[in-house]
LUMBASE-119617 format. One record per residue (C-alpha): chain; x, y, z; residue in three letters. Coordinates in pm, whole numbers. Example, Ala and Ser with C-alpha at 12.3 -4.5 7.8 and 13.67 -1.06 7.14 Angstrom:
# residues 2
A,1230,-450,780,ALA
A,1367,-106,714,SER
# end
This chain:
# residues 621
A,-1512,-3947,3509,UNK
A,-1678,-3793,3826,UNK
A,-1874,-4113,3937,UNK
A,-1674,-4350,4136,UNK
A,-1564,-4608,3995,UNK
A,-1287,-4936,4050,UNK
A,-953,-4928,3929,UNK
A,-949,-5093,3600,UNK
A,-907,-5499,3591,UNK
A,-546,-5613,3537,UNK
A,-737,-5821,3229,UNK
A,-1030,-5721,3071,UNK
A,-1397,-5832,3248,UNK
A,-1530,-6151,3174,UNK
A,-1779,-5926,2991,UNK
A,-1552,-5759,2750,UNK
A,-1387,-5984,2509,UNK
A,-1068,-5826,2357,UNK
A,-1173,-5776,1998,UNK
A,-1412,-5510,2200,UNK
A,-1111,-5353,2416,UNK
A,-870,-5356,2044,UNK
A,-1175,-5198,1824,UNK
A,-1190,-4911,2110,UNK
A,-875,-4823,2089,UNK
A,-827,-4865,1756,UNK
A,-1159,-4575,1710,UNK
A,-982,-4260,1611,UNK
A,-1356,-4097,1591,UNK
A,-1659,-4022,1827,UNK
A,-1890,-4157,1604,UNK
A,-1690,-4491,1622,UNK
A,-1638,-4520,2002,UNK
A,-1983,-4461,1985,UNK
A,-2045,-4791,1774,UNK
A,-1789,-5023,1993,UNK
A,-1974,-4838,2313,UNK
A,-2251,-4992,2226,UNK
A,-2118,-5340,2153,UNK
A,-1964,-5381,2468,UNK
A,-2320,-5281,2663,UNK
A,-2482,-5459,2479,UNK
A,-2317,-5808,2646,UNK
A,-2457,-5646,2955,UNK
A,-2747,-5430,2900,UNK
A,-2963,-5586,2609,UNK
A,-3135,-5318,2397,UNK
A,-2887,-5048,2551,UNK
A,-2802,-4737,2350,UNK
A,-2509,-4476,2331,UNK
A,-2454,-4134,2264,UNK
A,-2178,-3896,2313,UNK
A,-2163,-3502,2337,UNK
A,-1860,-3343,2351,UNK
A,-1699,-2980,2297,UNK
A,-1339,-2824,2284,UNK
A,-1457,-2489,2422,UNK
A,-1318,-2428,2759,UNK
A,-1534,-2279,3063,UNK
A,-1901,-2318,3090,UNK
A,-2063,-2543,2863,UNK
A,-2354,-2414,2633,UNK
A,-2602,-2642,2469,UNK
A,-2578,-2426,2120,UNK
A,-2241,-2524,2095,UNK
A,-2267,-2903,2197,UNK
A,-2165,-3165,1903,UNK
A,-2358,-3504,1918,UNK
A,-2162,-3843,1820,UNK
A,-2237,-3996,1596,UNK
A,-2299,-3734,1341,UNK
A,-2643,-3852,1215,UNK
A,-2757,-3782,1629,UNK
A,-2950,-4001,1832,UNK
A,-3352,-3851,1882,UNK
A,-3400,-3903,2199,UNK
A,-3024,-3745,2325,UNK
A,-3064,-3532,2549,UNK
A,-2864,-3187,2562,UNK
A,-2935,-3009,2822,UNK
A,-2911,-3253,3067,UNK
A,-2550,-3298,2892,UNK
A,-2461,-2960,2997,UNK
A,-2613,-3043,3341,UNK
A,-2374,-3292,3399,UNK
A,-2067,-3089,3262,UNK
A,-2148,-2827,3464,UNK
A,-2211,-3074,3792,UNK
A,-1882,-3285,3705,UNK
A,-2080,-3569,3856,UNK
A,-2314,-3831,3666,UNK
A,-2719,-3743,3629,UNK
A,-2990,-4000,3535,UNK
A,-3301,-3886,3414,UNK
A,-3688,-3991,3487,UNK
A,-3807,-4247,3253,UNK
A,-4027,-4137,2960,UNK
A,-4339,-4291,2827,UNK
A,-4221,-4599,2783,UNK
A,-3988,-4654,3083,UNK
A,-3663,-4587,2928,UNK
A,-3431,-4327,3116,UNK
A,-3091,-4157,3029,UNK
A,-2827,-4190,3206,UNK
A,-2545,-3899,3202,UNK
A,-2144,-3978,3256,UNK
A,-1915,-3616,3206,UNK
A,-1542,-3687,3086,UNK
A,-1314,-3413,3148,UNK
A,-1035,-3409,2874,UNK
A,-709,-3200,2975,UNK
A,-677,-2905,2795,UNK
A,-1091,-2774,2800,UNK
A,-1228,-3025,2632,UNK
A,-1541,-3195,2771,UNK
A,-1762,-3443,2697,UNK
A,-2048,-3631,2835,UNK
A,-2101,-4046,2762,UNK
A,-2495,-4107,2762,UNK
A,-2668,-4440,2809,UNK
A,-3039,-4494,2749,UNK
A,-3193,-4827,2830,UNK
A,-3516,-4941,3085,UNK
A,-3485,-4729,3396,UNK
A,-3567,-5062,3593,UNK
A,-3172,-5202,3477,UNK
A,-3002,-4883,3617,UNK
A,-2986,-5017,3959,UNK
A,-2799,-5312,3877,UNK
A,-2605,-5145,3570,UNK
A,-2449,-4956,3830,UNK
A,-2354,-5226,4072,UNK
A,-2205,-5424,3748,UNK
A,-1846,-5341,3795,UNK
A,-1797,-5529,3403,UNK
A,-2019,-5293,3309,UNK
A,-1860,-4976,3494,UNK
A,-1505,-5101,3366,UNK
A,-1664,-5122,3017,UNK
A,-1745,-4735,3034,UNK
A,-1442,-4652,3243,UNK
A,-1230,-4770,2931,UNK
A,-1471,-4565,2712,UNK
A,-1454,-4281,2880,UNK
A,-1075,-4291,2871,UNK
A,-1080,-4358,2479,UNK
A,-1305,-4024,2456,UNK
A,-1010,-3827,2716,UNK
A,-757,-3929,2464,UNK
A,-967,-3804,2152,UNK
A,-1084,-3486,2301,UNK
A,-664,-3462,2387,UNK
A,-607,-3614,2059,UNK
A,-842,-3318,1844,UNK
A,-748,-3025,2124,UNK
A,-318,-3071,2031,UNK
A,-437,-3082,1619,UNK
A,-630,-2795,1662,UNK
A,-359,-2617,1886,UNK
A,-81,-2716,1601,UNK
A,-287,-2580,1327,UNK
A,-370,-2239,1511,UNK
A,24,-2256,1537,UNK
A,-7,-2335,1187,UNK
A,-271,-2111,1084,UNK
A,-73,-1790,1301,UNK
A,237,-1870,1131,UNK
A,90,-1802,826,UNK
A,-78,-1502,936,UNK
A,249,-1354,1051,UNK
A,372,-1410,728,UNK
A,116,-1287,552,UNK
A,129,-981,753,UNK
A,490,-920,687,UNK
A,418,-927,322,UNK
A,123,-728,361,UNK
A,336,-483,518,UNK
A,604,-526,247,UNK
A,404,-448,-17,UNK
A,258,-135,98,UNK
A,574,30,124,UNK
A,703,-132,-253,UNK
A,653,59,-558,UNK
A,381,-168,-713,UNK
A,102,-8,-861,UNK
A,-229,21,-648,UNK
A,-424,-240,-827,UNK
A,-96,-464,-846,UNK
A,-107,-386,-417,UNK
A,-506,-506,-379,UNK
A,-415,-806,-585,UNK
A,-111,-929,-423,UNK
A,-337,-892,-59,UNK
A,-584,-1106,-225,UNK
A,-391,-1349,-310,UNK
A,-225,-1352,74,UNK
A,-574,-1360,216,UNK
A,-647,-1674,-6,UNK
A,-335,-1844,145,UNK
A,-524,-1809,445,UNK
A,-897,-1863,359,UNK
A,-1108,-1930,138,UNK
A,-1126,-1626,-105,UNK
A,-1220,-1672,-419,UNK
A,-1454,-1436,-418,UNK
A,-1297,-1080,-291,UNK
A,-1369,-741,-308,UNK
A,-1272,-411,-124,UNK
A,-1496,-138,-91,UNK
A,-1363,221,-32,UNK
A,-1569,524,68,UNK
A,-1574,838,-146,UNK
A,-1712,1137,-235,UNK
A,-1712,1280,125,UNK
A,-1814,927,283,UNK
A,-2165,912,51,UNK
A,-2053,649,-199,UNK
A,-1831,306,-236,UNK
A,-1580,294,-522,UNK
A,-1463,-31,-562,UNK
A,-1123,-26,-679,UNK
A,-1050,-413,-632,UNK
A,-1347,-695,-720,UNK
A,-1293,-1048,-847,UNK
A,-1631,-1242,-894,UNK
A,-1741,-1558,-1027,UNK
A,-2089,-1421,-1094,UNK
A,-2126,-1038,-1079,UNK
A,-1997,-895,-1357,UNK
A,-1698,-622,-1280,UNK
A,-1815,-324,-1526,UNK
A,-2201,-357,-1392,UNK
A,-2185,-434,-1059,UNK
A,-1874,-315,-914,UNK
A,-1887,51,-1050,UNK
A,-1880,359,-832,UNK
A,-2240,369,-641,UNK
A,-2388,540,-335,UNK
A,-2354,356,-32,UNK
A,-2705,200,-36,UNK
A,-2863,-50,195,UNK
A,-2684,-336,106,UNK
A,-2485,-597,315,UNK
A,-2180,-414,253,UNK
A,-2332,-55,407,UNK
A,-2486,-280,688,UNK
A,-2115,-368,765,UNK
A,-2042,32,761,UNK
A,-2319,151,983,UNK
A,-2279,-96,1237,UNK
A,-1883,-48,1258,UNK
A,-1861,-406,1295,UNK
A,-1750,-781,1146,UNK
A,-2081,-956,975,UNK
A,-2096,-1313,914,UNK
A,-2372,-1450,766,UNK
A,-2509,-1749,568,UNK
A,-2819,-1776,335,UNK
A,-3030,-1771,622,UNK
A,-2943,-1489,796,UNK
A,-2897,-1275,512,UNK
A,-3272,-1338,414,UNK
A,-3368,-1285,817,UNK
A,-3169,-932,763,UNK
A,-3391,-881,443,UNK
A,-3710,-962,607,UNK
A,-3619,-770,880,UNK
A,-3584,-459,674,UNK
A,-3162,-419,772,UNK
A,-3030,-509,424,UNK
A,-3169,-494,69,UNK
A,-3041,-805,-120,UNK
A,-2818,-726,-383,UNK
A,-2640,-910,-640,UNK
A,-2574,-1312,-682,UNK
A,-2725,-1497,-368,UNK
A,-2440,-1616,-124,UNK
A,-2431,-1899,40,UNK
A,-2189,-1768,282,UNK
A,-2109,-1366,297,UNK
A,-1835,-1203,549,UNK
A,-1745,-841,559,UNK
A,-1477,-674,824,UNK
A,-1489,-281,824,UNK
A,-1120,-99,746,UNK
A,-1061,120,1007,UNK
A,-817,429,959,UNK
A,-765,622,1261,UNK
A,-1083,529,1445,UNK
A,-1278,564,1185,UNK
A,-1442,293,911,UNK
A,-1327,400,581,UNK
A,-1424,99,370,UNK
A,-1522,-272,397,UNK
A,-1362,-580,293,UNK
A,-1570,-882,177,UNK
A,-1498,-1204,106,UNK
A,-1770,-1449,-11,UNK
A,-1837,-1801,-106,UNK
A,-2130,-1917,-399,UNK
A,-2086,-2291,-310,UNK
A,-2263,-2488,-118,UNK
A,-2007,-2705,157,UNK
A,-1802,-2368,125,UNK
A,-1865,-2149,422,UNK
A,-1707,-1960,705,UNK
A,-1687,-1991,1085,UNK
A,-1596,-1732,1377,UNK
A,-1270,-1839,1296,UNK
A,-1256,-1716,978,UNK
A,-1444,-1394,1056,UNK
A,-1208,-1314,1317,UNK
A,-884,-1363,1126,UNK
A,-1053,-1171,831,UNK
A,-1094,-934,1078,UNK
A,-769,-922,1243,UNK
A,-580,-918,894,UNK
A,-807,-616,797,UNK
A,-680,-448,1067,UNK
A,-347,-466,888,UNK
A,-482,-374,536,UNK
A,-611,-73,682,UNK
A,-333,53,767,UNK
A,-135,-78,497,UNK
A,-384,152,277,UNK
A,-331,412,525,UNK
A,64,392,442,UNK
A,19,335,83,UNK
A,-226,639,13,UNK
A,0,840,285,UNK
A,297,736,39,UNK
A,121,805,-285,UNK
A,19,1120,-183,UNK
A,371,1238,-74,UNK
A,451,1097,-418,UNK
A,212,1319,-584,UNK
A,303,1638,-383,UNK
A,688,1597,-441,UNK
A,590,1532,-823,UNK
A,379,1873,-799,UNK
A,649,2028,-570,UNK
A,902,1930,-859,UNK
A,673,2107,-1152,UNK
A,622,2367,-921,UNK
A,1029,2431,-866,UNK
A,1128,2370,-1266,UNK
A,835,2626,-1321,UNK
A,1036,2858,-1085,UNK
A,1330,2791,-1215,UNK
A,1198,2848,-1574,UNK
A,1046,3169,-1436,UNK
A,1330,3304,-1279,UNK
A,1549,3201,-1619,UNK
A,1274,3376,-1800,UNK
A,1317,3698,-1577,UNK
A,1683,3704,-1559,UNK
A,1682,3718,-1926,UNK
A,1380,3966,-1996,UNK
A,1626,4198,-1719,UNK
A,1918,4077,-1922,UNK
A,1752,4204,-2245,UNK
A,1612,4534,-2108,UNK
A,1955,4661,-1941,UNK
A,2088,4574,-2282,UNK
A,1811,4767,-2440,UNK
A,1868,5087,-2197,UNK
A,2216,5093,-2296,UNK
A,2154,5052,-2656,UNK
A,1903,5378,-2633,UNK
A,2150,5538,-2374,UNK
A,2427,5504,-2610,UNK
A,2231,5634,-2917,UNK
A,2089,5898,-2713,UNK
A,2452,6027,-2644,UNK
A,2605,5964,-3017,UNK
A,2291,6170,-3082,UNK
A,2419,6507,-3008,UNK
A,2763,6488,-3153,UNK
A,2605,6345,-3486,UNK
A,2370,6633,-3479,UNK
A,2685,6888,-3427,UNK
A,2887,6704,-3689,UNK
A,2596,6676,-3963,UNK
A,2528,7040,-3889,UNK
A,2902,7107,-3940,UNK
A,2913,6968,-4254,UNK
A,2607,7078,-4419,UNK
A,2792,7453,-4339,UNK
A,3131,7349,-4445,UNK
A,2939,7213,-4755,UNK
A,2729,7573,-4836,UNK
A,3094,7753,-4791,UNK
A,3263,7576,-5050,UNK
A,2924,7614,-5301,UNK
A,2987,8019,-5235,UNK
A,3377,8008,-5298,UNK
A,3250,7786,-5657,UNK
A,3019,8029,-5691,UNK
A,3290,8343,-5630,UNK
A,3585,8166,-5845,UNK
A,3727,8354,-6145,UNK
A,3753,8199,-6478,UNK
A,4090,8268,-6458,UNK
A,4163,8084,-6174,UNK
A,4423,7768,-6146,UNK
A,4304,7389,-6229,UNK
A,4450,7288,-5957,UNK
A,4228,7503,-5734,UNK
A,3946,7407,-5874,UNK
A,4039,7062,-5841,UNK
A,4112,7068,-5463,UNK
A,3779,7257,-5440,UNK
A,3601,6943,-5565,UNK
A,3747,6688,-5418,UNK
A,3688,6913,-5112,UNK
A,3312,6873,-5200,UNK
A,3302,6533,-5231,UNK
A,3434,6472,-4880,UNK
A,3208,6661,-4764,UNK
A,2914,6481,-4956,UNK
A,3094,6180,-4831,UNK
A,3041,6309,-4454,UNK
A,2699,6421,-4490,UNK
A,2634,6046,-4635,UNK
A,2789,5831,-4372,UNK
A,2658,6089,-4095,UNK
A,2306,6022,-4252,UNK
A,2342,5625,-4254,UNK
A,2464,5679,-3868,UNK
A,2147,5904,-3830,UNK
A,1936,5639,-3942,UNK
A,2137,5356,-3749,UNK
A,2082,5584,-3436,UNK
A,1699,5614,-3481,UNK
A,1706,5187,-3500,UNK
A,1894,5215,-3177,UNK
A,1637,5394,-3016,UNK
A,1332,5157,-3120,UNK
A,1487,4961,-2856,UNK
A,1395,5165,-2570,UNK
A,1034,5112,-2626,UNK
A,782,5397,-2540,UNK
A,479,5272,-2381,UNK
A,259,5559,-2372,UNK
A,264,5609,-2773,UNK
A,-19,5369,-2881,UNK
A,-379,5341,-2741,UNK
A,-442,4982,-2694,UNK
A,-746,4854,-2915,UNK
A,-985,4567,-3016,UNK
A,-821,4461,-3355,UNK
A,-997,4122,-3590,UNK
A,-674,3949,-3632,UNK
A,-784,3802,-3969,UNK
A,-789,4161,-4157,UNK
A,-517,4293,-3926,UNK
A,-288,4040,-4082,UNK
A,-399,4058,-4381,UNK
A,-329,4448,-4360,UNK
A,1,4367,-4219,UNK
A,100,4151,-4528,UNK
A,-54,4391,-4788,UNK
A,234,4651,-4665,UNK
A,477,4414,-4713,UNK
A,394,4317,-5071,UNK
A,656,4530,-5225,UNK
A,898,4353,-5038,UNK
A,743,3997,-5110,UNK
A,651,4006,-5453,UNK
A,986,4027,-5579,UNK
A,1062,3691,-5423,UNK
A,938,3356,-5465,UNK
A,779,3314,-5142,UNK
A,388,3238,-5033,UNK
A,273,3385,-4731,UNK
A,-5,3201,-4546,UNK
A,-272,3326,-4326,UNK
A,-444,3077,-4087,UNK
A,-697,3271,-3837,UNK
A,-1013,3239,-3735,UNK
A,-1180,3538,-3888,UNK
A,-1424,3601,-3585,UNK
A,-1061,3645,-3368,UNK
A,-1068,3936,-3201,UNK
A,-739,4031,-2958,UNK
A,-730,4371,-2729,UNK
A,-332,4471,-2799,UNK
A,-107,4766,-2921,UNK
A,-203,4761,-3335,UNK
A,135,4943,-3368,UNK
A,395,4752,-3142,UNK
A,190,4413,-3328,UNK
A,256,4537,-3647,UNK
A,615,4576,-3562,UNK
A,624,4235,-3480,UNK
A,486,4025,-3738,UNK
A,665,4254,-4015,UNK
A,976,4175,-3855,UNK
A,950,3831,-3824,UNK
A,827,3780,-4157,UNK
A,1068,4020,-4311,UNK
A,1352,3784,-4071,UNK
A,1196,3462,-4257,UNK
A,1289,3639,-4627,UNK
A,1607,3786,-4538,UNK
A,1777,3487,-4377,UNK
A,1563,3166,-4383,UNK
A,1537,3148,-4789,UNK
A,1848,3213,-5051,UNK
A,1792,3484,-5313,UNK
A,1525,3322,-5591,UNK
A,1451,3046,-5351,UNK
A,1109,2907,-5296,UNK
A,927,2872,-4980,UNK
A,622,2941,-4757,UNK
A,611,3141,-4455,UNK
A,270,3093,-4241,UNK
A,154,3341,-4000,UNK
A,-134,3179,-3794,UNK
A,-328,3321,-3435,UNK
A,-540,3156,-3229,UNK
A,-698,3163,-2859,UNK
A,-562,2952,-2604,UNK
A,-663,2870,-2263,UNK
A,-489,3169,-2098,UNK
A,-442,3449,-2354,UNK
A,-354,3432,-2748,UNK
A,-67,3261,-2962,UNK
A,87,3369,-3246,UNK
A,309,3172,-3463,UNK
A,505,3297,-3787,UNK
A,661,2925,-3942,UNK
A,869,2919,-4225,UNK
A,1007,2557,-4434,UNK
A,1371,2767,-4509,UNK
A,1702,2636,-4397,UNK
A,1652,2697,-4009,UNK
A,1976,2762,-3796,UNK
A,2246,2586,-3612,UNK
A,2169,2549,-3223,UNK
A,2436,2823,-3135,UNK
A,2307,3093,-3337,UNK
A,1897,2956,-3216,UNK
A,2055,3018,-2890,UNK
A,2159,3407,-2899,UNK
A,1904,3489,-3168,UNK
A,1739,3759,-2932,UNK
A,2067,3934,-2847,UNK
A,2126,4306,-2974,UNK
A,2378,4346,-3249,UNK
A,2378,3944,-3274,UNK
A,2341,3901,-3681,UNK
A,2438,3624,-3906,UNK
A,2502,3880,-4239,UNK
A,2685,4185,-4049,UNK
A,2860,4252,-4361,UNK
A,2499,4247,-4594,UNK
A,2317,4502,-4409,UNK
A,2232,4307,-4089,UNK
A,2212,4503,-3791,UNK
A,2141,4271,-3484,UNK
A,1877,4476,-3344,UNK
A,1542,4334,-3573,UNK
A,1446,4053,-3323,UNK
A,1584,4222,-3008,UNK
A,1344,4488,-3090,UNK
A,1106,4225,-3119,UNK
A,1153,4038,-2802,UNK
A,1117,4389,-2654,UNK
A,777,4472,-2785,UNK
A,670,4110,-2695,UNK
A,787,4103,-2358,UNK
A,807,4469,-2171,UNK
A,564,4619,-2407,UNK
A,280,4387,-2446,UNK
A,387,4190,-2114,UNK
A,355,3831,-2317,UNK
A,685,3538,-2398,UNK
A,869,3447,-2725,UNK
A,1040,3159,-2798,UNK
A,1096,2944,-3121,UNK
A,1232,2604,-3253,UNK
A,1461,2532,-3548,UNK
A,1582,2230,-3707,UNK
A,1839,2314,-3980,UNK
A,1690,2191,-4340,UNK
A,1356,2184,-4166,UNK
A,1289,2555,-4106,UNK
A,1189,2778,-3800,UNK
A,930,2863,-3599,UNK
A,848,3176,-3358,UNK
A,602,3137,-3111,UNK
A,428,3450,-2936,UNK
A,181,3381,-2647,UNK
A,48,3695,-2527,UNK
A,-220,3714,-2225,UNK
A,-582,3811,-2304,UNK
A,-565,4181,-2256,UNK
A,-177,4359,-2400,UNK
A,-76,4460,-2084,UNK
A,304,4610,-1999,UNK
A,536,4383,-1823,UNK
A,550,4606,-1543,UNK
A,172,4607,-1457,UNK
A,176,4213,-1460,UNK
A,258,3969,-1150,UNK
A,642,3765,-1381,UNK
A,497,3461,-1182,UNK
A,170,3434,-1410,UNK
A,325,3511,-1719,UNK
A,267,3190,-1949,UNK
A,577,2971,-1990,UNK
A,772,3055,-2360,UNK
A,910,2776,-2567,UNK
A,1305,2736,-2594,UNK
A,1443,3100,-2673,UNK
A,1613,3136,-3007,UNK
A,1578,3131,-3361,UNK
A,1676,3354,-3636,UNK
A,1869,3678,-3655,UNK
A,1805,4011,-3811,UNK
# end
């Protein structure tokens, strides 16, 4: 207290009886020091009256942020002249209004920044001698000390519960920053940082808005709401004029109450939208200088609402969110491009496996023809041979005498049947030769053409029907008949005969029945092909080497090893496309072709946009 006073009585004034002195310090409220204030004055000052208005803002006192004791106010308190006297440290006394009655200003200084000043309003014609009372000055001395001791009392609560209060921030942080780098889903992240912010305000009401779609629309992907339903309200939307875009243009924290939310409205800075609030607070999320979203928290209930306080912890802990998100989408999209990365490698690897073997196959293939190509000329020379070896023992039959001996005759004919024998075998390695060279396929022998895949496969099975009909099989046919495919009609035709001709040789026994079903279709990136049968499939060993040349399962029944290599080839190099099959045994087999949109050879065609093949494997020829 600025004004000079004595140093407090040893015993309390004559005027002051002690259940006045024990009530004051028993007061742990302004509004209560108030009351006893007023009992003790009035012993001295009849009709006196008290008011107190106090602050725990350091520095210069502002009227706007004054609070009056006690809480229900006193009309004819006076705040400015309040602040006067905080600001002067010394006591004021106003003029006397209408009807004589004057204030009288005392400023307390609490340690710590808190202030407060002690009014007293009673007839302006007592204040002389109020002042010379020195009962009277003790009486306010002790109140103003009471009011020190409060202000010190409230300023160390409030200091231990920001201690409180940052403690829990801090912690909150630290799990913040925990679960951004966990491996919790997105939604599970916004839901465990709503329930942190809740530990630390109140939040029942929550949402976070995110900017998309080049920064011209919110997508909410976090909302809890007491009123506004989820799947209306909170659904992707341009940004709008809303509280929530308000927050985005200006760059900056809004806190606002029912009041100032309709002021904004009037005002033409926000179009209301959604539930009323009675308080509303939104904090931008800033990612590297820039906003990139809003967080909102919001209360429907009246008594519920939000101070500075609030606002600027919401806004500090945003701070953190934002780059929490920042880590978290950083993280998820490393996640994503490894993930791609990792298709991208196993499609390289399946690629280069894919290439290896198509080189695998052709080097095979070039040997094959090489080698027939060379047997070729020898054969020729030895069937030649023969066949004259063969007319030279028809002219010595032809020359012999009747007369000549049995056992002449009998070497002569046993001659000719060796030589029949030679001409035979040389034949079957004539036409064994000729399969050889299939393999090396010619690819300027066929004119590529628009075929209807529906008649073409029909034509396809019509040549086979003298094979077919002396089994027990059905042959299906499932094509659109509109299908049209650009390919080789020839090196096609090769291919489905084979594989159905592979399905009755190997996948059914002899009287067995079965279906085989040959379908086509168009696919995203080309055609597919697919020749199915419900026979006896194969183990995984022989699925495995099913494409290799001179691979069979029935070498000794007139298998040859070369009917699916020369398939594979014609597939592959030829009409630059992928085979592959499946085959479970008891189940049956399936081949799978997938050829690109125009038959185009192998060597014309980038190996890196060839369409991936199923497993490799299946039956043998």
């Amino acid at each position: 207290m600025s004004a000079p006073t004595p140093d407090p009585p040893s015993s309390p004034p004559a005027s002051t009886t002690g259940r006045h002195i024990r009530a004051l310090f028993m007061a742990d409220s302004f509004t209560q020091v108030v009351r006893v204030a007023e009992a003790m004055l009035e012993t001295v000052v009849v009709g006196a009256e008290v008011a107190l208005w106090w602050t725990l803002r350091p520095g210069i006192p502002l009227v706007s942020k004054l609070h009056c004791a006690p809480r229900d106010g006193r009309p004819w308190a006076d705040p400015q002249q309040a602040c006067e006297a905080m600001r002067a440290g010394t006591m004021l006394r106003g003029t006397p209004d209408s009807v004589g009655k004057a204030i009288w200003s005392l400023p307390v200084q609490g340690h710590g920044g808190g202030q407060a000043v002690l009014q007293l309003r009673a007839d302006a014609s007592v204040f002389p001698r109020m002042e010379g009372d020195a009962a009277l000055v003790q009486s306010v001395e002790l109140v103003a000390r009471r009011v020190e001791t409060l202000i010190e009392m409230r300023l160390l609560k409030r200091s231990v519960r920001r201690h409180e209060r940052s403690e829990r921030v801090q912690k909150a942080l630290f799990r913040i920053a925990d679960l951004s780098n966990s491996e919790i889903r997105l939604d599970e992240f916004y839901a465990a940082v709503h329930a942190e912010i809740g530990q630390l305000l109140y939040a029942k009401n929550f949402f976070i808005a995110l900017l998309v779609e080049n920064d011209t629309a919110f997508d909410f992907p976090y909302a809890v709401d007491e009123y506004d339903d989820r799947e209306t309200y909170f659904q992707r939307k341009p940004i709008g004029h809303g509280s929530t875009a308000y927050v985005l243009r200006k760059g900056k924290p809004l806190l606002m109450d029912a009041a100032t939310s309709t002021r904004l409205a009037e005002a033409g800075e926000i179009d209301l939208i959604g539930s009323p609030a009675h308080a509303w607070m939104g904090v931008p999320l800033e990612v590297d200088g820039r906003v990139k979203g809003v967080l909102v928290v919001q209360s429907y209930t009246k008594g519920i609402g939000y101070g500075l306080l609030e606002l600027e912890l919401l806004a500090f802990v945003a701070q953190h969110i934002a780059a929490a998100l920042q880590r978290r989408q950083a993280a998820d999209s490393l996640k994503a491009a490894y993930a791609d990365l990792q298709d991208q490698i196993e499609e390289l690897h399946r690629t280069q496996d894919e290439l290896i073997e198509n080189e695998k196959m052709a080097s095979l293939g070039r040997l094959v023809a090489g080698v027939a190509h060379e047997i070729n000329t020898p054969l020729g020379i030895g069937v030649t041979a023969a066949s004259h070896l063969d007319e030279i023992f028809i002219k010595i039959e032809r020359s012999m005498q009747a007369n000549e001996s049995p056992e002449t005759a009998k070497s002569l004919a046993s001659a000719r049947r060796c030589v029949q024998l030679i001409l035979s075998n040389l034949d079957k390695a004539a036409q064994l030769v000729r399969s050889f060279k299939q393999v090396a396929v010619d690819q300027t022998s066929e004119v590529r053409r628009v075929v209807t895949m529906s008649a073409f496969l029909n034509e396809v099975l019509t040549s086979l029907h003298p094979r077919l009909k002396a089994t027990r099989l059905r042959v299906e046919i499932d094509c659109d008949e509109t299908l049209e495919m650009d390919t080789l009609p020839g090196a096609l035709y090769q291919i489905i005969s084979n594989l159905v001709l592979n399905s009755v040789v190997h996948a059914f026994d002899d009287g067995q029945a079965g279906q085989i079903r040959v379908s086509a279709a168009h696919i995203s990136d080309g055609f597919e092909i697919a020749v199915s049968d419900d026979g006896k499939g194969m183990p995984e060993d022989v699925r495995l080497r099913v494409f290799e040349p001179f691979f069979t399962t029935r070498r000794g029944s007139g298998g040859t090893g070369l009917g699916l290599h020369l398939v594979y080839n014609l597939v592959v190099k030829l009409l630059g496309g992928t085979i592959g099959c499946t085959s479970i045994q008891g189940e049956g087999t399936r081949f799978v072709i997938r050829l690109p949109s125009t038959a185009t050879s192998i060597e014309a065609i980038d190996p890196a946009q060839l369409p991936p093949a199923p497993q490799t494997g299946l039956q043998t020829s």
